[in-house]
C-alpha positions in Angstrom: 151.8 158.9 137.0 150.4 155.7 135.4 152.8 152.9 133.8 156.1 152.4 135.1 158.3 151.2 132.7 160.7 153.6 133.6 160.6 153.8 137.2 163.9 154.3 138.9 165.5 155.3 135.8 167.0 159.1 135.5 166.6 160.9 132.3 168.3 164.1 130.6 166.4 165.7 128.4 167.2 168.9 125.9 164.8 170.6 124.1 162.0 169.9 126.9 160.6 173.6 127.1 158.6 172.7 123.2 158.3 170.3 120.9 159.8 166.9 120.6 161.6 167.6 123.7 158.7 168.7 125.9 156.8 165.6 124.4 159.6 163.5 125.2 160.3 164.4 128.7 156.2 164.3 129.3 156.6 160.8 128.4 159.2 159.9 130.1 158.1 160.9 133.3 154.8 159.4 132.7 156.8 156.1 132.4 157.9 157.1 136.1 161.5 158.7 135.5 162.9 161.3 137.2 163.9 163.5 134.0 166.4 166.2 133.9 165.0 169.5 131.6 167.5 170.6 130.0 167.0 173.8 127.9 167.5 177.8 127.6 164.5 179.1 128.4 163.7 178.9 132.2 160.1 179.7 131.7 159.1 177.0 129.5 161.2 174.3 131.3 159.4 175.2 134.8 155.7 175.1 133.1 156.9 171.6 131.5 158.2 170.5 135.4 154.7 171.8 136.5 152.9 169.6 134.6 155.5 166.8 135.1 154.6 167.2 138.8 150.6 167.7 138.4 150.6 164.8 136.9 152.6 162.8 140.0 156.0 163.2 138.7 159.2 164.4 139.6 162.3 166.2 137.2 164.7 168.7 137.7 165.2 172.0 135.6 168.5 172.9 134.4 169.2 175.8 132.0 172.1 176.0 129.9 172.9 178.6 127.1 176.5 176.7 126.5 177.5 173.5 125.8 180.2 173.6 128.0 177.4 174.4 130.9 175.8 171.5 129.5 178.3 169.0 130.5 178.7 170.5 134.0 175.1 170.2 134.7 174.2 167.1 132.9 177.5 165.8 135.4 175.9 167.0 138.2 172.0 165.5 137.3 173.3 162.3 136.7 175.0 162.2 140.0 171.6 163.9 141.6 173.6 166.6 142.9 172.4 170.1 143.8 174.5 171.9 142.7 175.4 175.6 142.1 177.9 176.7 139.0 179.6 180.1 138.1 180.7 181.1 135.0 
């Protein structure tokens, strides 16, 4: 992706499936982060990390329903950790 104003920078971003959010993490990535996509439904957070990647990016999906979910795998992205959590 062109322009690299964020390049080696991590970002977490909730809400990127539509809107604001999708915009946002599109943007960010485009600015060369590595952006978390954080969101409920699965669907429209892998067809915003495929056009993340067509573009030459690189992000992470992570769904959530529950906040509490939300700080275990926002934890875990910001420690770029694979990681698998039961509820």
């Amino acid at each position: 992706m062109n322009g690299a104003i964020f390049e080696r920078e991590t970002a977490l971003v909730t809400g990127a499936g539509s809107g604001i959010g999708k915009a946002a993490a599109l943007r960010l990535a485009q600015g060369g982060a590595f952006v978390g996509l954080l969101g409920r439904t699965e669907d429209e957070l892998e067809e915003t990390l495929a056009e993340i990647r067509s573009a030459g990016g690189d992000g992470m999906v992570l769904v959530s329903a529950m906040r509490a979910r939300w700080l275990r795998l926002s934890t875990a992205f910001l420690m770029h950790e694979k990681v698998c959590i039961s509820w």
